[in-house]
C-alpha positions as CSV (number, residue, x, y, z in Angstrom):
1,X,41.9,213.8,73.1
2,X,44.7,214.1,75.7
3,X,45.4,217.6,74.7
4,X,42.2,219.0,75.0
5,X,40.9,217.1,78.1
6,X,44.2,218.8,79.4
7,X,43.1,222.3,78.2
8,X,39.8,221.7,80.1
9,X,40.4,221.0,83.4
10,X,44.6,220.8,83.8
11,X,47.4,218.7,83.4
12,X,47.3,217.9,87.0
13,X,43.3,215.9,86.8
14,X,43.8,214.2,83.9
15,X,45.0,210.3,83.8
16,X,44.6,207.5,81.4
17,X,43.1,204.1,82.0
18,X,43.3,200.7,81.1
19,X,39.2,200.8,79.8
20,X,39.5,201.0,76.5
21,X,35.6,199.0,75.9
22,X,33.0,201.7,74.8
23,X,34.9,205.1,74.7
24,X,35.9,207.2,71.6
25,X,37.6,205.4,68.8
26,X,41.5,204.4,69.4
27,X,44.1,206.9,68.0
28,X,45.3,204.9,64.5
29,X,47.9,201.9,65.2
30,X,46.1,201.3,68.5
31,X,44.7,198.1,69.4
32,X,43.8,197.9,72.6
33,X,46.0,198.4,76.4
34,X,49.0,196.6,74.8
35,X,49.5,199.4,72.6
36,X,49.5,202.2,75.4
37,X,53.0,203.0,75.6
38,X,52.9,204.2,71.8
39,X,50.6,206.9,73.3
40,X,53.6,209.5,74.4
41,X,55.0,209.7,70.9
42,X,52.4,212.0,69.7
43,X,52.9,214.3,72.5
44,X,56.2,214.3,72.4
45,X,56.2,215.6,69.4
46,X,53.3,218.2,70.1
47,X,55.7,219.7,72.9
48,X,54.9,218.4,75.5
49,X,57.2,217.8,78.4
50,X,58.3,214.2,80.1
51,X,56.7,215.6,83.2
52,X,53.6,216.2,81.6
53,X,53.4,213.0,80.0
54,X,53.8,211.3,83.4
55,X,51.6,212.9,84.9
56,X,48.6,211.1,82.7
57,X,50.5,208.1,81.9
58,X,50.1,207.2,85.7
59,X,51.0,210.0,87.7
60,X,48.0,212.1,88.5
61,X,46.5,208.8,89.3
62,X,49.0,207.3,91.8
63,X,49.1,210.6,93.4
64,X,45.0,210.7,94.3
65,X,45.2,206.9,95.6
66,X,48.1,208.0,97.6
67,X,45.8,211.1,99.1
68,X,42.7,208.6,99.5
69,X,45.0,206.1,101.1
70,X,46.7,208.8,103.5
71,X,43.4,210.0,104.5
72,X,42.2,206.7,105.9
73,X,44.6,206.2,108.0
């Protein structure tokens, strides 16, 4: 899911959140938030790089509240 919401719009708009109620099913093994930082392992494996993987473990999104916060000041 990661990979291909990353093929269709970029690595740098994609983050994921804690709202796991109501969206597509969990990968297998995954219960709910407390099972997020198993997430990574996949990728890793697929290639991807540690920057990537910050980026939409938390990064992309701490970077956009960091714009909207600047821009209110």
């Amino acid at each position: 899911m990661v990979d291909r919401a990353i093929q269709s719009v970029g690595e740098d708009h994609v983050a994921l959140g804690s709202d796991f109620d109501g969206g597509p099913p969990l990968p297998r093994g995954m219960r709910d938030i407390r099972d997020l930082p198993m997430s990574p392992t996949p990728c890793c494996a697929g290639g991807y790089s540690e920057e990537r993987i910050r980026k939409f473990l938390g990064g992309n999104l701490l970077r956009v509240f960091r714009e909207i916060t600047e821009k209110r000041r």
